[in-house]
N, CA and C atoms as an extended XYZ file, in Angstrom:
495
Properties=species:S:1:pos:R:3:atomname:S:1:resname:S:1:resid:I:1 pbc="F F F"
N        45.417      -55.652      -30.650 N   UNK     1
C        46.024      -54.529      -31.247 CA  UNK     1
C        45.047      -53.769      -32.138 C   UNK     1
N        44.161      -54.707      -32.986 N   UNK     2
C        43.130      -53.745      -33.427 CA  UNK     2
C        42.501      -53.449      -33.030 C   UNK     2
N        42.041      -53.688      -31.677 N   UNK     3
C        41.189      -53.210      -30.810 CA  UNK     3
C        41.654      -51.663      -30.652 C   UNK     3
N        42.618      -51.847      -30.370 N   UNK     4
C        43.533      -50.108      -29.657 CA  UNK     4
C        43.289      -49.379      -30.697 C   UNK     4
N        43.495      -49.688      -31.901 N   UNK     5
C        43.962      -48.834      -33.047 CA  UNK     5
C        42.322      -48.392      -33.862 C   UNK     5
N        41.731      -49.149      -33.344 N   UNK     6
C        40.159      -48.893      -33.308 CA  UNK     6
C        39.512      -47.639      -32.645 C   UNK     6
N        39.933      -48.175      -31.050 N   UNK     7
C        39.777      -47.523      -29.837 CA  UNK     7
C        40.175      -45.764      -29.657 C   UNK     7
N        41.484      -45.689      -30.356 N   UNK     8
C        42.351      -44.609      -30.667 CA  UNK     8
C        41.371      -43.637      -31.345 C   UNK     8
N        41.501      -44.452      -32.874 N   UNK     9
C        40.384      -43.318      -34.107 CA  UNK     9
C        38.774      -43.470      -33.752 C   UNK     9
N        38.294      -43.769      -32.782 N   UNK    10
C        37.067      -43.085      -32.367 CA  UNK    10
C        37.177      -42.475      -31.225 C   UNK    10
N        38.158      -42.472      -30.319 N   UNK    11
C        38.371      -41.508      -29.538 CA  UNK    11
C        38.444      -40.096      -30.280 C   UNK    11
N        39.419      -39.814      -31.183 N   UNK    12
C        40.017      -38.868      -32.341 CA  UNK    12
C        38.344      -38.822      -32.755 C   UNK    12
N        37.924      -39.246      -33.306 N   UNK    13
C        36.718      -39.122      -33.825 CA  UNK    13
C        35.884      -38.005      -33.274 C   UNK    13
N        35.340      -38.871      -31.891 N   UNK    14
C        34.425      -38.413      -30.873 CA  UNK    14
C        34.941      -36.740      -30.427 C   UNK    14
N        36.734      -36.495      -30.370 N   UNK    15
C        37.042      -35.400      -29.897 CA  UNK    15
C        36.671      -34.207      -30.831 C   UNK    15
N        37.292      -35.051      -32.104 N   UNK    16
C        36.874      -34.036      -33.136 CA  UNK    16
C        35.089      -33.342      -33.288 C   UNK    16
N        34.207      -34.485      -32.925 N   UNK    17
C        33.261      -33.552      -33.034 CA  UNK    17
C        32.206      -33.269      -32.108 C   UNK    17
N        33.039      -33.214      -31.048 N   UNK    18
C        32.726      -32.546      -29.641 CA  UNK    18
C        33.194      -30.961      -29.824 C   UNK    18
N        34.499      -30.855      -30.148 N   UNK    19
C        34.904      -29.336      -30.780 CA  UNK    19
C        34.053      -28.849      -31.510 C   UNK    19
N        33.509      -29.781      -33.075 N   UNK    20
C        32.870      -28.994      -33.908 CA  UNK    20
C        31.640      -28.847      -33.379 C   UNK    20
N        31.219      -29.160      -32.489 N   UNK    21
C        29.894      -29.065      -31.577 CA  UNK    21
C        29.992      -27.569      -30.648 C   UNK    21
N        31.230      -27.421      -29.954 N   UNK    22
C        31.553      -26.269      -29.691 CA  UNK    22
C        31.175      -24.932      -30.592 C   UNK    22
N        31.433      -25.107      -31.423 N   UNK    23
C        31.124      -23.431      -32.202 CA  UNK    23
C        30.087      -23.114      -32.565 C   UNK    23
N        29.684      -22.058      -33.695 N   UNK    24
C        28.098      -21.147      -33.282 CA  UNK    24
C        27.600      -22.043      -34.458 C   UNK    24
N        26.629      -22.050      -34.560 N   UNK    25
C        25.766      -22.281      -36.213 CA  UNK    25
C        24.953      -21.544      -36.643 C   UNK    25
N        26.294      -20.545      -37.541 N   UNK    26
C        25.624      -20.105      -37.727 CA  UNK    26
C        25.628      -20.114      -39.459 C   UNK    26
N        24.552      -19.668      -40.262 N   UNK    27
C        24.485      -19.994      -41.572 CA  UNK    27
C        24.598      -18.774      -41.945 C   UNK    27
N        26.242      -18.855      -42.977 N   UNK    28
C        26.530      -17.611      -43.646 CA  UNK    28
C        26.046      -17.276      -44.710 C   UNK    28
N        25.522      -15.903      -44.967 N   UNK    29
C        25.247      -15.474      -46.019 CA  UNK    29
C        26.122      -14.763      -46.738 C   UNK    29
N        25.418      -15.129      -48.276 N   UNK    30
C        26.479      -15.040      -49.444 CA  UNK    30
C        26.518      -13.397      -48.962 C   UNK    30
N        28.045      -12.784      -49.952 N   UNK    31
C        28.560      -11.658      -49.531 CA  UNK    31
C        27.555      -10.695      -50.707 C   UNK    31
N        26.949       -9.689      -50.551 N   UNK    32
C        25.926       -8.961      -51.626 CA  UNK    32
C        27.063       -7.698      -51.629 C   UNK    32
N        27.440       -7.303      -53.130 N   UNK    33
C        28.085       -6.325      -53.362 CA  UNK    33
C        27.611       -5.599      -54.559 C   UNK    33
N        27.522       -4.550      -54.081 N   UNK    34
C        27.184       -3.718      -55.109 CA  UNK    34
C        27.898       -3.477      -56.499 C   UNK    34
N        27.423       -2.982      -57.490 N   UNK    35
C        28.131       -2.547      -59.572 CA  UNK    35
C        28.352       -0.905      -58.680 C   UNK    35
N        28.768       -0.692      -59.619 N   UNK    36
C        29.855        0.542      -59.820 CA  UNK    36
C        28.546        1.614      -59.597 C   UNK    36
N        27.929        1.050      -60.655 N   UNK    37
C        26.581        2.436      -60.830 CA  UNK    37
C        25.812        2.552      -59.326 C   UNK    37
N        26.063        1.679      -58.988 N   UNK    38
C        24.848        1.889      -57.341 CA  UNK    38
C        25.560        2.522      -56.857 C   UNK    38
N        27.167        2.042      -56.711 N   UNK    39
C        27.502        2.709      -55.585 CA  UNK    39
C        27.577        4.485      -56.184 C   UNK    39
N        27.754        5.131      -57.607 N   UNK    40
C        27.985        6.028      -58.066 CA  UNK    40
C        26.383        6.721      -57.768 C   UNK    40
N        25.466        5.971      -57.682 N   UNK    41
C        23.937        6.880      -57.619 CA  UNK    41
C        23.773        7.143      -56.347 C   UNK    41
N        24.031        6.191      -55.193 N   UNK    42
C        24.184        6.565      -53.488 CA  UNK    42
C        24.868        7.464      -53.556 C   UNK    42
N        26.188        7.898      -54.040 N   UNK    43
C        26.943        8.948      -53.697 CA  UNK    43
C        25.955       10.120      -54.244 C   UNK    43
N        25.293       10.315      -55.317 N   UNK    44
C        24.872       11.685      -56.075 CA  UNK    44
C        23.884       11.616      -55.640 C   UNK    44
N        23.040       10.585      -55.437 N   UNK    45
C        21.667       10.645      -55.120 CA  UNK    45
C        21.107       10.857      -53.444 C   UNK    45
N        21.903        9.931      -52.962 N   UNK    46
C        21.792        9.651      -51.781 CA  UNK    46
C        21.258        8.253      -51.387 C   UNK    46
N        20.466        8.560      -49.682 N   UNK    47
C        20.050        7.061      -49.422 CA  UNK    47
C        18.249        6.380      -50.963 C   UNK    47
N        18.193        7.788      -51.153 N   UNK    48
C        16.868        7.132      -51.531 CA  UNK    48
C        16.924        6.753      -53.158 C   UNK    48
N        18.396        7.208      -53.626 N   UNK    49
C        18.953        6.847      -55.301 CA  UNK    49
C        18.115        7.371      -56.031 C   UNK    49
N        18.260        6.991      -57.532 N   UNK    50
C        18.024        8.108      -58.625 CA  UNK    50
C        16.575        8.220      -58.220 C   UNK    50
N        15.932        9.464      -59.311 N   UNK    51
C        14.904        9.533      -59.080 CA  UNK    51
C        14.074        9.014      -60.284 C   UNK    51
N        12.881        8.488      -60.004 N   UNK    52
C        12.596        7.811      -61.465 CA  UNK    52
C        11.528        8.474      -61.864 C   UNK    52
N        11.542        8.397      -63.004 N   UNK    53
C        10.920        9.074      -64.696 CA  UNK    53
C        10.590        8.604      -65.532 C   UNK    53
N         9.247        8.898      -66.305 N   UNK    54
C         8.900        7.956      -67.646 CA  UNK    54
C         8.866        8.992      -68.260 C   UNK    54
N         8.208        8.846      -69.691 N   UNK    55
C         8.282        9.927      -70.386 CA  UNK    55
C         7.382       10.232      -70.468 C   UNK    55
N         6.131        9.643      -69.804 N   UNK    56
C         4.586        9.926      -69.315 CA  UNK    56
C         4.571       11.442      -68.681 C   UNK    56
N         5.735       11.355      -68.177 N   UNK    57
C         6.061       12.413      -66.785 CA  UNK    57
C         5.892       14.005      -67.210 C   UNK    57
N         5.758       14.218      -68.698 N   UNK    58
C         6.113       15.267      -69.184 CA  UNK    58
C         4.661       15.662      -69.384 C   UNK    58
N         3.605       14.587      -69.112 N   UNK    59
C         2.075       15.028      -69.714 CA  UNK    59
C         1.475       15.427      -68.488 C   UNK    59
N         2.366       15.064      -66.876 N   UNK    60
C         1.924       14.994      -65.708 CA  UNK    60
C         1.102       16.899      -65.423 C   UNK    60
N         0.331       17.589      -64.740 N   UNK    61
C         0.080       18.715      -64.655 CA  UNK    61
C         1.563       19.529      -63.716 C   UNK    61
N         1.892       20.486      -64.287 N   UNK    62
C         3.134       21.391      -63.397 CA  UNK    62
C         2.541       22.688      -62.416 C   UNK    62
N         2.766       21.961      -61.606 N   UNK    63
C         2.660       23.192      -59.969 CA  UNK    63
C         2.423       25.012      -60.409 C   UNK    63
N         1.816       25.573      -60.280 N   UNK    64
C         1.238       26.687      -60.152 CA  UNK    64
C         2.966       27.277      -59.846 C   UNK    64
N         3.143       28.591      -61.375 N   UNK    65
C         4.441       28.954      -61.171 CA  UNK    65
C         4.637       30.326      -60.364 C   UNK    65
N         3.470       30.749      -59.857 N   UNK    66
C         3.379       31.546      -58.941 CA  UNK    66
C         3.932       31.355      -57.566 C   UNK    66
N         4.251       29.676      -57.236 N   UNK    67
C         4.425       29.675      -55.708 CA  UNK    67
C         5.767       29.162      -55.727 C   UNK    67
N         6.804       30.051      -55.231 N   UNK    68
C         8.144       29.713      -54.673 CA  UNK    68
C         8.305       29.456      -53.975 C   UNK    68
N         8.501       28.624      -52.867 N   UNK    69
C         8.385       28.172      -51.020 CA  UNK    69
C         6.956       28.393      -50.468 C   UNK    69
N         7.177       29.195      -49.760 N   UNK    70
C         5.868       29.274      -49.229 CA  UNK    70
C         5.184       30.810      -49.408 C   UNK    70
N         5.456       31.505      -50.157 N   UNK    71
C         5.064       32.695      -50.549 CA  UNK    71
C         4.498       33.070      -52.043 C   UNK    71
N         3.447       33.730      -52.154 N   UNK    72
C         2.790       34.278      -53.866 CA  UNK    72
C         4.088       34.858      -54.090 C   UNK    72
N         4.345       34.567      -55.752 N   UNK    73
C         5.314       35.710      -56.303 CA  UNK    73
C         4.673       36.885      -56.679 C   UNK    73
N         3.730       36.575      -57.247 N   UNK    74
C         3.179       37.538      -57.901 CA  UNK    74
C         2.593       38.802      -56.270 C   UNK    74
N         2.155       38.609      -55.335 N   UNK    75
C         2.004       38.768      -54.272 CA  UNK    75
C         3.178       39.944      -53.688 C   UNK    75
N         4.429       38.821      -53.707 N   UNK    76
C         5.480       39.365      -53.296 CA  UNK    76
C         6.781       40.903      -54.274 C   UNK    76
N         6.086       40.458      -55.555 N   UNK    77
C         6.711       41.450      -56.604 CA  UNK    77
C         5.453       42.617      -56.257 C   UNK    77
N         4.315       42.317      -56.540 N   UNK    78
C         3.605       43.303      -56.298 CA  UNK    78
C         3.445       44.416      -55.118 C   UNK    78
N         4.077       43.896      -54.003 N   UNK    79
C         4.325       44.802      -52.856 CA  UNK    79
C         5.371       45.356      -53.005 C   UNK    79
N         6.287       44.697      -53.463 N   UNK    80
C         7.933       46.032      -53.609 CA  UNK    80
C         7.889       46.891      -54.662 C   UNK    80
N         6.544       46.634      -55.597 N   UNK    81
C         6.240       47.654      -56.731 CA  UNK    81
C         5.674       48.692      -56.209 C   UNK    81
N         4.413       48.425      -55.689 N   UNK    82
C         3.317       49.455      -55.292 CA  UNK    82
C         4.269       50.225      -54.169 C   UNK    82
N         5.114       49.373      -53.031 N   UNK    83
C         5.691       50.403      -52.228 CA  UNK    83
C         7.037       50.891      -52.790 C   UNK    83
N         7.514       51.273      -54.201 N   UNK    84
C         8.582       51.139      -54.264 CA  UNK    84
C         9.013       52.904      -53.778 C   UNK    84
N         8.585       53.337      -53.317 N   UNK    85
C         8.878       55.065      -52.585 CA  UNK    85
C         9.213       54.584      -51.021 C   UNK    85
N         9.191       53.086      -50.655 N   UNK    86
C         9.635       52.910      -49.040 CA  UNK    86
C        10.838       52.490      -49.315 C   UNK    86
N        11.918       52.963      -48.694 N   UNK    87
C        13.216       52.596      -48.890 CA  UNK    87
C        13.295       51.233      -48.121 C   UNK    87
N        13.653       49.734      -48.674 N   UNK    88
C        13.564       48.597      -47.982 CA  UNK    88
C        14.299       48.123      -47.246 C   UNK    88
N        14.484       47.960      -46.106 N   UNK    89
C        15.456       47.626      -44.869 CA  UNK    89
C        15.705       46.126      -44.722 C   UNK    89
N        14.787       45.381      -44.587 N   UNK    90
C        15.183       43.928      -44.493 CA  UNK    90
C        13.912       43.229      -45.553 C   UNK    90
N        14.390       42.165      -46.047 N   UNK    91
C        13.229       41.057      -46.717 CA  UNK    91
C        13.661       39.555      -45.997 C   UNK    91
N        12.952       38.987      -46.404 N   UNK    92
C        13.211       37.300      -46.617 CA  UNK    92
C        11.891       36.613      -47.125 C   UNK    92
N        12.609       36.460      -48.216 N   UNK    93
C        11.325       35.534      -48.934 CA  UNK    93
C        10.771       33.967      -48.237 C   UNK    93
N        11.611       33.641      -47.248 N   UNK    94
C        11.510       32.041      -47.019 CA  UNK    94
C        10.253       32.647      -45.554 C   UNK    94
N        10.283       33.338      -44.912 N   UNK    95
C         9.238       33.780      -44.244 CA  UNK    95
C         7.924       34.561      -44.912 C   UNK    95
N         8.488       35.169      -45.915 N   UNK    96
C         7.396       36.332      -46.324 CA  UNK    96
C         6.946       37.891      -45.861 C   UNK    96
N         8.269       38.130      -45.363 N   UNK    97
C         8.303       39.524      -44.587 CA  UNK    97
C         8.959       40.672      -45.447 C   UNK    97
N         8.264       41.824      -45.546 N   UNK    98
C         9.388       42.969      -46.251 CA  UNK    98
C         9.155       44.058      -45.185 C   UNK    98
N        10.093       44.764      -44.918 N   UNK    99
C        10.158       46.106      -43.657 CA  UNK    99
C        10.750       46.678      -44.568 C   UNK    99
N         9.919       48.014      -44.569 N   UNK   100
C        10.438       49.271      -44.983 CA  UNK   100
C        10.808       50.662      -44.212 C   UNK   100
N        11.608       51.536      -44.407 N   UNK   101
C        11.827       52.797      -43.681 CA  UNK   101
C        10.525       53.443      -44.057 C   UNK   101
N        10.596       54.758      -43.602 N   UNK   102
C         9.555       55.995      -43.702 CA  UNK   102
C        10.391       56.612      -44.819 C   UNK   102
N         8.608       56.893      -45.795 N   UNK   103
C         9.155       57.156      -46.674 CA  UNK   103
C         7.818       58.366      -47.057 C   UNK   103
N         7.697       59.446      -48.043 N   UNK   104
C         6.291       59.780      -48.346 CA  UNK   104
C         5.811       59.631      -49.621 C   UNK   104
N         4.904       59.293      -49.452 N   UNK   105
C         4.639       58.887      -51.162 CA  UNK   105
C         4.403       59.764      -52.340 C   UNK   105
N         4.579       59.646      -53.465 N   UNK   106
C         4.379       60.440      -54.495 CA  UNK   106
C         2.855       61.175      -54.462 C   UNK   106
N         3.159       63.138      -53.904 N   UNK   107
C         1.836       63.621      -54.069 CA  UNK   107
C         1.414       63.924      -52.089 C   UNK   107
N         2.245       63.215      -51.980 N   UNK   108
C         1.409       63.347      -50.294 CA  UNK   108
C         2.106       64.010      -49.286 C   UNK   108
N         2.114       63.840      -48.394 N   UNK   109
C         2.355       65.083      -47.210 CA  UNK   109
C         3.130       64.216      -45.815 C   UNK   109
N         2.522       62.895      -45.955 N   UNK   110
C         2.355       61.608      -44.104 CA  UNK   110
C         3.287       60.785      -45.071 C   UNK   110
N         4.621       60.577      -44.476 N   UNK   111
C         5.435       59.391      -44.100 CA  UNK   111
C         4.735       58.382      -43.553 C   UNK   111
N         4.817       57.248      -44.382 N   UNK   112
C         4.799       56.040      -43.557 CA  UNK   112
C         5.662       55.407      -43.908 C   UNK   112
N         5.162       54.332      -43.062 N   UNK   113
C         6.571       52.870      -42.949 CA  UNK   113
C         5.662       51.680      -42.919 C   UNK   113
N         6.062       50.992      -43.720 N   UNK   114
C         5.147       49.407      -44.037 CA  UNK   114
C         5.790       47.985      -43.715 C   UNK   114
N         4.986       47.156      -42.974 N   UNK   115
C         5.915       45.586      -42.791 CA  UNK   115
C         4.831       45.102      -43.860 C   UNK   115
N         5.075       44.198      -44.434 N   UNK   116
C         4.454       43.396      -45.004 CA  UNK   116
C         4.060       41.737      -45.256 C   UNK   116
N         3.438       40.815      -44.495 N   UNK   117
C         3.575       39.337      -44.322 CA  UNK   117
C         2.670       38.841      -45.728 C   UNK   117
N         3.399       38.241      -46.554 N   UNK   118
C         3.042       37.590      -47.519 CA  UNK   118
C         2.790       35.887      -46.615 C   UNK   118
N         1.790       35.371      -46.379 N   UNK   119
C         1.819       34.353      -45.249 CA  UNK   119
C         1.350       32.698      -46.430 C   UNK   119
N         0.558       32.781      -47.250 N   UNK   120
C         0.358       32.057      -48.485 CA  UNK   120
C         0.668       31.782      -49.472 C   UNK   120
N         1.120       30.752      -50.291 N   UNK   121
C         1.356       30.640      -51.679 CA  UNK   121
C         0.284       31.325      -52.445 C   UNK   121
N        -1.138       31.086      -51.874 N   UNK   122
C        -2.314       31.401      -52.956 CA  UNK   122
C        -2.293       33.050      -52.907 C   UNK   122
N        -2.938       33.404      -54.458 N   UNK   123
C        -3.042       34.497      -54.696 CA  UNK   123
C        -4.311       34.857      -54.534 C   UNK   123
N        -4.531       35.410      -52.968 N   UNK   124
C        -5.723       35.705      -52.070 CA  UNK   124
C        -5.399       36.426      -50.915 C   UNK   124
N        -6.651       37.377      -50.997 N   UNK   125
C        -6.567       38.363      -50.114 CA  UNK   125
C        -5.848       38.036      -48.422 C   UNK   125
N        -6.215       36.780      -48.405 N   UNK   126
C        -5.480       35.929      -46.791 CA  UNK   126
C        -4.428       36.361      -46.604 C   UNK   126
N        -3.793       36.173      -47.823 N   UNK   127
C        -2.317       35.856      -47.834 CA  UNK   127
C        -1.756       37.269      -47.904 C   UNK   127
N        -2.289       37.745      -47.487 N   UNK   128
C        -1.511       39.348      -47.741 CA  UNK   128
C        -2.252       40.183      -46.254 C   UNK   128
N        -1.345       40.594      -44.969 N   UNK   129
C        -0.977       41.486      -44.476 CA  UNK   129
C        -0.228       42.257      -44.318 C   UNK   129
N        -0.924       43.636      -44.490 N   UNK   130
C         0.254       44.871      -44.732 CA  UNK   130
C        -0.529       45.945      -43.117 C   UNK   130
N         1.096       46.498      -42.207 N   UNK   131
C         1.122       47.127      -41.540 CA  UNK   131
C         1.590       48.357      -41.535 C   UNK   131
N         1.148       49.460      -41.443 N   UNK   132
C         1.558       50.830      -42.240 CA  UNK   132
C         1.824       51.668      -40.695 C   UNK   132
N         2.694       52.424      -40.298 N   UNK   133
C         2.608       53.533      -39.231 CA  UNK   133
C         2.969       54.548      -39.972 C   UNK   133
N         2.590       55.409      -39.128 N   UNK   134
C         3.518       56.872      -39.330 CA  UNK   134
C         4.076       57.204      -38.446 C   UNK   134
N         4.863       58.112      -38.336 N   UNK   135
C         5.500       58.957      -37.598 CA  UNK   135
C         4.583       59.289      -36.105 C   UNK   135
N         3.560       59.535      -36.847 N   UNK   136
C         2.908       59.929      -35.406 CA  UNK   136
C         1.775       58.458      -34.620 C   UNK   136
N         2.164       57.221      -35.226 N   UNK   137
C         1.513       56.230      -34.801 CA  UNK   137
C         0.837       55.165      -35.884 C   UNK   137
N        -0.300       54.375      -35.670 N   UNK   138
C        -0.544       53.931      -36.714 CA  UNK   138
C        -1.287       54.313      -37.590 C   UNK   138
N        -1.656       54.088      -38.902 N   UNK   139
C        -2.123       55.046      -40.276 CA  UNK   139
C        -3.909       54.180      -39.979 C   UNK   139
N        -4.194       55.194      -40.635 N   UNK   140
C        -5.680       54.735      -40.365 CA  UNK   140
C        -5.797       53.065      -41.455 C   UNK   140
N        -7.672       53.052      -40.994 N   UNK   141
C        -7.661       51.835      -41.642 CA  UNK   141
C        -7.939       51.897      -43.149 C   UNK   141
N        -8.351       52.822      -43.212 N   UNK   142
C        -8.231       52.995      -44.845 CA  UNK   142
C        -7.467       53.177      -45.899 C   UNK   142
N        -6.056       53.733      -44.906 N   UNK   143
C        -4.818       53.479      -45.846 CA  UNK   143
C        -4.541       52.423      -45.575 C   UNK   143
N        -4.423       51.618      -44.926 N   UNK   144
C        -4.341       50.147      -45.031 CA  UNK   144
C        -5.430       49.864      -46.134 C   UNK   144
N        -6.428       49.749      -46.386 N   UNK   145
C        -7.152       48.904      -46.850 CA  UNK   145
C        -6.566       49.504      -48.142 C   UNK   145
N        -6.468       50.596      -49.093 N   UNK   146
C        -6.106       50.970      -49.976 CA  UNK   146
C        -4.492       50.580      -50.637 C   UNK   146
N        -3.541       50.152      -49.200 N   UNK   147
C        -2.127       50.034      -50.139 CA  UNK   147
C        -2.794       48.194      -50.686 C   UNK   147
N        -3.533       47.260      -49.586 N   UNK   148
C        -3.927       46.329      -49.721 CA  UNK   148
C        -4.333       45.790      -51.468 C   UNK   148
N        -5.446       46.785      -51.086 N   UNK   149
C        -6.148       46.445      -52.685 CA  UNK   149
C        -5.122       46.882      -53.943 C   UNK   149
N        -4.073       48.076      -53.738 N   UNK   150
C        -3.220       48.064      -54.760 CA  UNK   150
C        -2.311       46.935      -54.805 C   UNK   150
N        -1.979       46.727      -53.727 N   UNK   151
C        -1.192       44.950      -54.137 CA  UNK   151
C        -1.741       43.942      -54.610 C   UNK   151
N        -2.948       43.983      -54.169 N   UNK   152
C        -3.978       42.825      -54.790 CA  UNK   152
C        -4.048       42.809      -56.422 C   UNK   152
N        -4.086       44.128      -56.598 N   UNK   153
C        -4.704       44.318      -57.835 CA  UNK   153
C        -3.668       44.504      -58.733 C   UNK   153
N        -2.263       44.697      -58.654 N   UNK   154
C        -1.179       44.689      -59.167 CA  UNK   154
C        -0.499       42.959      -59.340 C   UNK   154
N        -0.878       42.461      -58.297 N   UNK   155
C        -0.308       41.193      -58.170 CA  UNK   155
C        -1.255       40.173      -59.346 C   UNK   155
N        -2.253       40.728      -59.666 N   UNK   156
C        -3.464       39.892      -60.659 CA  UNK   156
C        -2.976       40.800      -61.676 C   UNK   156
N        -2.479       41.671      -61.998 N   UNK   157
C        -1.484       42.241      -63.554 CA  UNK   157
C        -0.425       41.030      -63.666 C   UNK   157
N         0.397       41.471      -63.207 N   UNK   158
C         1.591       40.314      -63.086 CA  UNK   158
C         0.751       38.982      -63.346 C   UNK   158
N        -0.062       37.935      -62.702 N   UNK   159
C        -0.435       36.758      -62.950 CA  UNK   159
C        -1.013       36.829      -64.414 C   UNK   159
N        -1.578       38.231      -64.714 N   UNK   160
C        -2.524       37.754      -65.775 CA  UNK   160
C        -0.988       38.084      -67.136 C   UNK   160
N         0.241       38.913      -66.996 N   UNK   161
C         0.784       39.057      -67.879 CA  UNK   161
C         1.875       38.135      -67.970 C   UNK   161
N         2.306       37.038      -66.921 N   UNK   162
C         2.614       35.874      -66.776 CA  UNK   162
C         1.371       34.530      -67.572 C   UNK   162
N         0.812       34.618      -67.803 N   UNK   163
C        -0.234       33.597      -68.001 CA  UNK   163
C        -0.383       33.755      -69.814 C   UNK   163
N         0.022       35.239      -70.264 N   UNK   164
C        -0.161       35.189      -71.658 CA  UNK   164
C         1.073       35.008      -72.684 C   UNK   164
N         2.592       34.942      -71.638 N   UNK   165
C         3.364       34.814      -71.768 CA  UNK   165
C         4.022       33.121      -72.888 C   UNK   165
């Protein structure tokens, strides 16, 4: 009889951990949950969270306040000054384009019409193409070269009366 009753609970035994042999092994990891504040800085911040700062940060050098995206300001004020007799049809500063109507300038006789590609942040001659027509085609090269150098040279007013500011 104790044989059976032996026989029985290692049968029971053996079944039992033939089952637990059945399932995965796998080793759970503890559950990681985030404080209030993480989850509050993912929401405002995003994936990459706050942004960090010492107070070193304030001695760091600050970016040239001339450049807004990808265009001179000083560049870009200076062309809607010097042309301000072209009535302006379209801009966008995030390209650097200004189109103007025909217009004639103070003193003169020839309508023109000017596009203008501000193509640089830097305040350099590169960065500044200006296209002038008239009415009867395109304006010579010397009125080009002349509205040029007045933007140039207007746009270095502005930097220099920004700078004493």
């Amino acid at each position: 009889m104790e044989y059976k009753r032996f026989a029985k609970g290692f049968v029971l035994l053996a079944g039992a951990l033939v089952l637990a042999a059945c399932g995965q092994s796998e080793t759970r990891q503890p559950v990681q949950t985030r404080s209030a504040d993480e989850i509050a800085a993912a929401e405002i911040y995003g994936a990459e969270g706050a942004p960090e700062s010492t107070i070193w940060d304030i001695f760091k050098a600050k970016p040239d306040a001339g450049r807004v995206g990808a265009v001179n300001k000083y560049i870009w004020n200076a062309s809607l000054q010097v042309l301000d007799f072209l009535p302006v049809e379209s801009v966008d500063p995030f390209t650097g384009v200004i189109t103007t109507g025909y217009g004639t300038p103070p003193g003169g006789g020839t309508a023109y019409r000017a596009t203008i590609l501000v193509s640089d942040p830097a305040l350099d001659a590169r960065s500044l193409n200006v296209a002038l027509m008239t009415r009867s085609g395109p304006a010579s090269a010397s009125a080009v070269h002349a509205v040029e150098d007045a933007i140039l040279t207007r746009a270095r007013q502005l930097r220099a009366v920004d700078s004493k500011i």
